[in-house]
N, C-alpha and C positions, 0 to 999 in steps of 0.2 A: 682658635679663640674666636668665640663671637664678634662677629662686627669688622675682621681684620679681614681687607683680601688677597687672596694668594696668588693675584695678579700682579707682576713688577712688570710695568712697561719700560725698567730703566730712566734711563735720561736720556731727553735727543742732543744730537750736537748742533750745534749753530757755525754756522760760514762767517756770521760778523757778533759785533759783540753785545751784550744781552744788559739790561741794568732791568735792576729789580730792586721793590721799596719797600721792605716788611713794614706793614703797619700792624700797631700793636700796643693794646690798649694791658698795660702791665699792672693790672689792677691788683692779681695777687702772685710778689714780688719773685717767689721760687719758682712758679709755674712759667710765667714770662720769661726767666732768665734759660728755663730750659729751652721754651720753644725757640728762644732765637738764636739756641745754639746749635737747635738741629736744623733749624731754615739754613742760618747762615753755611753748615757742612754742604747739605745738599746744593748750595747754591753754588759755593766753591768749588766743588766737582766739576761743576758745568762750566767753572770758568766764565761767570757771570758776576758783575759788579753787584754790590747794594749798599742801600743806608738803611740804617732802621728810623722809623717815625714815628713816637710816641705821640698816642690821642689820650685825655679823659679816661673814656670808656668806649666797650665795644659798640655803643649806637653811635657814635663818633667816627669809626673805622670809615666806612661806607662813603660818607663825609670826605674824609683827607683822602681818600683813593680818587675822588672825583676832582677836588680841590688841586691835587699834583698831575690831572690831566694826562696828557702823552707825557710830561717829562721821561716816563720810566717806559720799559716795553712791558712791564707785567707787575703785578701786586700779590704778596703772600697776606692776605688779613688772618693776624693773630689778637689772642685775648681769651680771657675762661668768663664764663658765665655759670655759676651756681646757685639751683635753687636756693629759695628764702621761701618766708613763710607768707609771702605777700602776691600778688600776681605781676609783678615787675620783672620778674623772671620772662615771664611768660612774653611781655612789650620787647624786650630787650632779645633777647634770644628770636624770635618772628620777627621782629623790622630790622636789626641788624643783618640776618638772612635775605630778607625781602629787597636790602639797599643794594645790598653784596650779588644778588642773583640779577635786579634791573643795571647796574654796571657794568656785568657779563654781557647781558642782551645786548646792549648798547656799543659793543666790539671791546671793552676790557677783559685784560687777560688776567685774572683774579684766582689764585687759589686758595680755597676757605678756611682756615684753621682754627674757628674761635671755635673754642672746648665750650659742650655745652652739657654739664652734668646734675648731679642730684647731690654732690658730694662731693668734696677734696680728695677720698682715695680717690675716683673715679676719676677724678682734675690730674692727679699724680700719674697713672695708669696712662692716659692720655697722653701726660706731658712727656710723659719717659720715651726716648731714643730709640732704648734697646726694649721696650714691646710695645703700643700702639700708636705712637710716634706723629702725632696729627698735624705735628708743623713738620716734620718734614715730606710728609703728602703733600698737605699742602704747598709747599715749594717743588714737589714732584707734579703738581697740576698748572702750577704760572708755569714754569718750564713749558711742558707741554701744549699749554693754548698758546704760549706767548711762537713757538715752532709751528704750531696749525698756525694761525694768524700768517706768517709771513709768507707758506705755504699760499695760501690764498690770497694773498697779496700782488 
């Protein structure tokens, strides 16, 4: 399947204990409910704490991830973004990316989840568990930097 990769780095384990803070801006109600069910599996696995934290919207995300500062060791940002007819898409999808990626630089351990499509299938497809499953990557990526980070710590 396009786009999917056939790379599992698993999960790492941690020596101490891990808290993570899905943010997630649950704009459209069924897609949200998925993704924080698959963050939340992944995250359970690991034996890592969380709360989820509902923003607005996904230009919002970026925002509360910096606003909760170190409380958390890492951040899954979720939320869907679908085109419209208008170029709002276009602000929203780039600065939300753009907030989410200077957060990273900055030593946040953030992984990316907000679905960015043309379409609700495509939203659907995404949001689904059992095939491209974007929030549980994404809680497969905070894992992962949140383990580098301490690594280099």
């Amino acid at each position: 399947m396009a786009g999917h990769s056939d790379n599992d780095l698993g999960i790492p384990d941690f020596d101490a204990p891990v808290r993570v803070a899905l943010v997630i801006a649950p704009y459209y109600t069924k897609i949200s409910t998925q993704q924080i069910a698959s963050a939340q599996k992944i995250l359970e696995s690991a034996g890592a704490h969380h709360e989820v934290i509902e923003v607005p919207g996904s230009l919002e995300v970026p925002t509360a991830i910096a606003l909760a500062g170190d409380r958390y060791d890492g951040y899954v940002a979720l939320g869907c973004v679908i085109r419209g007819r208008t170029s709002h898409y276009d602000v929203v999808v780039e600065q939300s990316a753009a907030g989410i990626m200077q957060l990273g630089l900055e030593g946040y351990c953030i992984g990316n989840g907000i679905i960015t499509v043309e379409n609700m299938e495509q939203a659907e497809e995404r949001a689904d568990a059992a095939r491209l499953d974007t929030a549980g990557g994404a809680a497969v990526a905070a894992l992962h930097l949140i383990a580098l980070k301490r690594r280099f710590q």
